[in-house]
N, C-alpha and C positions, 0 to 999 in steps of 0.2 A: 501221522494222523493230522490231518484237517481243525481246522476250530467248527465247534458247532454255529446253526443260525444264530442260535441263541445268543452265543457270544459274542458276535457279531455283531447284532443288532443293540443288545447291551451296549457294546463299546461306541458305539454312532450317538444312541442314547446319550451316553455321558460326553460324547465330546460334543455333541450341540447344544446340553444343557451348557458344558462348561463356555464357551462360547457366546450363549444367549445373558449368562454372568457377567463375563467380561463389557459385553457391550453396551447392559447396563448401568455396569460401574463407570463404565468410559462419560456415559452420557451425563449420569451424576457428575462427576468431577467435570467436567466440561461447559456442563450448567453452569454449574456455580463460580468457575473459573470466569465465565464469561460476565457474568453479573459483578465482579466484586475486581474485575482485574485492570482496575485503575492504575494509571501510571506510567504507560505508553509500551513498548516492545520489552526494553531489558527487565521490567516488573513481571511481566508475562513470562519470559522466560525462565524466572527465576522460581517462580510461582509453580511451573509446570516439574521445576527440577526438583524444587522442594514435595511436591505431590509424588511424581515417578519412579523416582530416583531415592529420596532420603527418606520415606516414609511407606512407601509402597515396594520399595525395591523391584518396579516391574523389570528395569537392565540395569546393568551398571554404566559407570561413571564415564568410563571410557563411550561405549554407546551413545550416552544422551550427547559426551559433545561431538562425536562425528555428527553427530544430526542437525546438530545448531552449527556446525562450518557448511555442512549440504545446505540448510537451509539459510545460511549468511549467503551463500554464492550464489545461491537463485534471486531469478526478479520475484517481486512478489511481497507479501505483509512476512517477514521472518517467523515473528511469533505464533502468529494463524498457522504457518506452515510446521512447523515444529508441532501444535497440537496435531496436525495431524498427519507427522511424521510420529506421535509416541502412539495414536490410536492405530496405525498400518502397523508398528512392531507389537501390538499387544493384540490386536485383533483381524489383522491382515484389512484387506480392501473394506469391509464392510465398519472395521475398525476404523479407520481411516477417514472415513466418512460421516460417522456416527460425532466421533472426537470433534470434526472439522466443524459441521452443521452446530451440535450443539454449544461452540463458541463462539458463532458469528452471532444466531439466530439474538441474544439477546442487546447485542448491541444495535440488529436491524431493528429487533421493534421499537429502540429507542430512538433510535434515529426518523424512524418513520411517526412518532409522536410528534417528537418535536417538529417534523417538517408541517407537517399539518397546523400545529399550533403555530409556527412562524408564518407559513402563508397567510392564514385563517387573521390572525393578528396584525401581519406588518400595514407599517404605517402607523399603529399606533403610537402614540410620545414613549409610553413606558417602554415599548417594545426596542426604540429608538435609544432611548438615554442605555437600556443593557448592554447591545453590541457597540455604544459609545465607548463601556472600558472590555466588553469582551473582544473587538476587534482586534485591538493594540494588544491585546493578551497573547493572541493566535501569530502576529505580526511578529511578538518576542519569542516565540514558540519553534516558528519559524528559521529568524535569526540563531536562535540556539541551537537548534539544528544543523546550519552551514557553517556554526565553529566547531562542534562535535565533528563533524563530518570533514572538514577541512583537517584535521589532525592524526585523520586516520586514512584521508585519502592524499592527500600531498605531502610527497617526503623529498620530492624532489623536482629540478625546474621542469621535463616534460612533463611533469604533474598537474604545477601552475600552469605552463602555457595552454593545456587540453581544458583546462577549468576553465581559463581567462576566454578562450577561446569563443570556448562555446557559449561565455554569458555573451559576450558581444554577438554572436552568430544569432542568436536568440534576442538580445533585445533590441538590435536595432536591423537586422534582416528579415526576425522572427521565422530562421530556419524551423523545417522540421525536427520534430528532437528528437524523435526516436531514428530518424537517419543521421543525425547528430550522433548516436550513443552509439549503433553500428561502426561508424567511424571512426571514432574513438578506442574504441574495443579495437579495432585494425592497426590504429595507430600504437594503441599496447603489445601489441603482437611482435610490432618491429622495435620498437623502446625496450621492451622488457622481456628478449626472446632467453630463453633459458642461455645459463651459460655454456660457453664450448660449441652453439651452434649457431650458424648460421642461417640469411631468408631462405638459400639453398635449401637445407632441410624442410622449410615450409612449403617445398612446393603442392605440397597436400592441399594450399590455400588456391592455387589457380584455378580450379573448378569454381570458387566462390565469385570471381572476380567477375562475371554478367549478371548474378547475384544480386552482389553490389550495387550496378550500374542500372540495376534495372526495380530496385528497391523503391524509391522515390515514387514510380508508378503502381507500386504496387499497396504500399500504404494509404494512398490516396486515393487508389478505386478501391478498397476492400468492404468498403459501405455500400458504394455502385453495385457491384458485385452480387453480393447479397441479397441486396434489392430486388435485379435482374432473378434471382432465386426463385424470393418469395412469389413475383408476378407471377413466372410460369409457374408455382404450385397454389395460385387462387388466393396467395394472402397478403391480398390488397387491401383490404380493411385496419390493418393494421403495421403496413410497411412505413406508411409516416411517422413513427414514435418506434416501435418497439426493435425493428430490427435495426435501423443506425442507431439505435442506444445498444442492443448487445455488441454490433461488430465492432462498435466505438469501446466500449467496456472491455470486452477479451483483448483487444489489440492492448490497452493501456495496462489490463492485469499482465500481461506477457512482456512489458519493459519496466518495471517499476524496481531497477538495480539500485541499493545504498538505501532501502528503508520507505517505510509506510509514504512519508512526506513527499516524498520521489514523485506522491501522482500529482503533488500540487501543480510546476509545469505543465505536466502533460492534461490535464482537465483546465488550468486557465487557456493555455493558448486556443484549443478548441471547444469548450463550453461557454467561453465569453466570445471570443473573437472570432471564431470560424460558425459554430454553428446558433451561437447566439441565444443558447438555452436559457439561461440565467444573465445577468449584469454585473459587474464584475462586483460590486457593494455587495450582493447576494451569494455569489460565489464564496468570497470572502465569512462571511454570515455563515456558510453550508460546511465550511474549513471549522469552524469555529465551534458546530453542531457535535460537528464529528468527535471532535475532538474532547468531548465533554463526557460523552460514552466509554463503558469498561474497554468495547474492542478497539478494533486496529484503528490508525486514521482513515483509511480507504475506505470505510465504510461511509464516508461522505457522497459515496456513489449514488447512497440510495437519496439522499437530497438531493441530487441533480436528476434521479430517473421519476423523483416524486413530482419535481416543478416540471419536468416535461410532458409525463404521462399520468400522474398518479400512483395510487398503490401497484397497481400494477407494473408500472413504468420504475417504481424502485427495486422491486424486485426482479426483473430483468436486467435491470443494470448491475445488483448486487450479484446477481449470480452469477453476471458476465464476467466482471472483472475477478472473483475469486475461483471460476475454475479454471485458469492456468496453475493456480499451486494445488487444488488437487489432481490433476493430470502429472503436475508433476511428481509430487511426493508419491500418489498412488502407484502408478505405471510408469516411473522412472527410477527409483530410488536405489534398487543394487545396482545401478548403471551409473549413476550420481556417487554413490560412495566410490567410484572408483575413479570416474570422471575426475573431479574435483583433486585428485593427485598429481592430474594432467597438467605440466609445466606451461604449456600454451594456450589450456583453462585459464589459468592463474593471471599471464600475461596478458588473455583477455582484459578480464574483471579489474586487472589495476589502471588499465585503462579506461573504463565504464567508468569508475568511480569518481575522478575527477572531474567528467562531462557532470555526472547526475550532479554534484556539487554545483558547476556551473550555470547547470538547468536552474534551477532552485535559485540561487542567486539571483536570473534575470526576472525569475517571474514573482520576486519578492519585493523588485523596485517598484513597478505601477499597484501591486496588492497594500503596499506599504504608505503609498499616497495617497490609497482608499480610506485606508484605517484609520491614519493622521490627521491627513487635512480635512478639516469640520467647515460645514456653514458658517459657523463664527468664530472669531478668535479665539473666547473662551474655551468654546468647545474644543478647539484645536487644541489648547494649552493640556487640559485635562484629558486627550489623546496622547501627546505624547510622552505626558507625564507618567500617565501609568505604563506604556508603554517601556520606557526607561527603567522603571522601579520592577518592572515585570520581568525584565532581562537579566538586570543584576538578583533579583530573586534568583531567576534559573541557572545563571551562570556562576556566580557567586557562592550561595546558597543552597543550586541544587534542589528547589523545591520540586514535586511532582507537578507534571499539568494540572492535571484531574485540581486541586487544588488552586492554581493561578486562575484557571478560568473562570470559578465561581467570584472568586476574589474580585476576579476583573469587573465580573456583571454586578456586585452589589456596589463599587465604587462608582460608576456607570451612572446605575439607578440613582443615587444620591446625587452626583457630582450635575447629573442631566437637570435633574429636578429646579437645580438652584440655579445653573447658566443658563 
């Protein structure tokens, strides 16, 4: 015998209430994670296991870390990705989604505050004497980042040489860098091919190789491209700001290997130097914003889509650059758990690692001259003094950001007042 309608219908009933449950608890915990999840990535992470995993038991332990190595091996904010790699296993796509938005959304509006009140304000003295010690804060922030990251990405010399590499390619060719990290990733391929085989067995990669060669052009009309788009579909009105800010945004959320900081490179070379949005003093300042918010650092995008276009213009950028991690995590993720065991994945990513180290490096020497060197001597002394004390903080000490940068701006304020 058959199930009645009734039962039927019944059971639709309770799995869409159970469902419409879950996606409100997601958005709860997701809220709130977002508001209060100071600290940078591994606080976020931790935060997310402590909720899922030790207190909610939504999977086990095994689970949550395939998802944090799926989500270490993608480009992309980890942590971002991770919430909504736990909202896709708790509530599939719509979970996923739910999870993802409601942990950005509060450190957008933060960011979109304070852009308004830094534009609305700069030039003010007060406003000057704050990012007098909050620069140098973000400058140590930075630096502590390239030693974390150098100790987990160089173990050995083709390590150094792909890092050293690429800072030189970068600071004084000011190569492309995301055709930089391509290459590099190739370069791992052949450094660090699995053992027992040989390029032979790669020849899987020969289709790649016009790929390759033809990359260079293609990162570089993708803005073109687009453009050419919108004109034939009438949207002329706003092809000057909004579309080279998303195709600028997506291309940079889809390289950002080795952690949030990763877009630093990638937004100085071309927000200060190519397309000229901001000045690098302001960039810097926008790094600095970010960074003071519970979310990811990549949330600085909406600072650079606010000085370009306004509210609207951040929010196009913000969107740009994070959905690559949800396309990913979403529509990729039983593909990724399996991916990710791939010997010639692996051989990739140990090769990406050492360029984004590199990256990071070159665009830390002129952001660091920014920070430093002041109008006047004093002022200069009192840069790089807290700058100094802000490093051995982190490095030493271990303090959270969220914490140095406030620190940074009331020493700032004072120290301004009196030089």
């Amino acid at each position: 015998m058959g199930r009645s309608p009734d039962v039927d219908s019944t059971a639709v009933e309770l799995s869409q209430a159970s469902l419409l449950a879950r996606l409100k608890e997601l958005a709860r915990l997701f809220l709130r994670l977002g508001l209060i999840g100071f600290g940078g990535p591994q606080a976020h992470i931790a935060m997310i296991h402590d909720e899922a995993v030790a207190r909610r038991g939504w999977f086990t332990e095994e689970q949550f870390l395939e998802g944090v190595a799926v989500c270490e091996m993608l480009p992309g904010p980890a942590s971002t990705q991770m919430g909504i790699y736990t909202g896709y296993l708790r509530a599939g796509q719509l979970g996923a989604m739910v999870a993802g938005l409601c942990f950005i959304t509060p450190a957008f509006l933060i960011v979109l505050a304070l852009s308004w009140a830094y534009f609305r304000f700069q030039g003010v003295p007060q406003i000057d004497n704050l990012f007098l010690g909050i620069s140098p804060v973000v400058m140590a922030i930075i630096l502590g980042f390239c030693w974390k990251l150098s100790k987990k990405a160089i173990k050995d010399w083709p390590g150094a040489a792909i890092a050293l590499s690429v800072l030189l390619l970068s600071l004084l060719f000011r190569a492309n860098i995301l055709l930089l990290f391509v290459l590099a990733g190739l370069v791992g391929l052949v450094v660090y091919r699995p053992r027992g085989s040989s390029l032979r067995t790669g020849v899987w990669l020969a289709p790649l190789v016009p790929i390759i060669q033809g990359l260079p052009t293609v990162l570089a009309t993708v803005p073109g491209d687009l453009l050419s788009v919108s004109s034939f579909w009438g949207l002329d009105r706003i092809q000057d700001y909004f579309v080279p800010l998303f195709a600028f945004f997506l291309k940079t959320g889809a390289f950002i290997f080795g952690g949030g900081l990763v877009i630093i490179p990638l937004l100085e070379a071309a927000v200060v130097n190519d397309f000229g949005w901001l000045t690098r003093s302001e960039f810097l300042d926008g790094v600095a914003l970010g960074s003071l918010t519970p979310g990811p650092v990549v949330i600085t995008a909406a600072f650079v889509g606010y000085k370009v276009a306004g509210v609207l213009g951040a929010l196009v950028a913000t969107v740009a650059i994070f959905t690559p991690s949800f396309g990913f995590i979403m529509f990729a993720a039983p593909f990724l758990l399996r991916l990710r065991q791939n010997p010639w994945v692996k051989s990739f990513l140990k090769g990406v690692m050492p360029a984004a180290l590199g990256a990071i490096a070159a665009a830390a020497i002129p952001l660091a001259a920014t920070a430093l060197i002041q109008p006047t001597l004093p002022r200069t002394v009192v840069a790089v003094t807290v700058g100094i004390a802000a490093l051995i903080a982190l490095v030493r000490f271990r303090r959270p950001t969220w914490q140095l940068v406030p620190a940074g701006a009331v020493v700032g304020l004072i120290a301004g007042a009196i030089v």
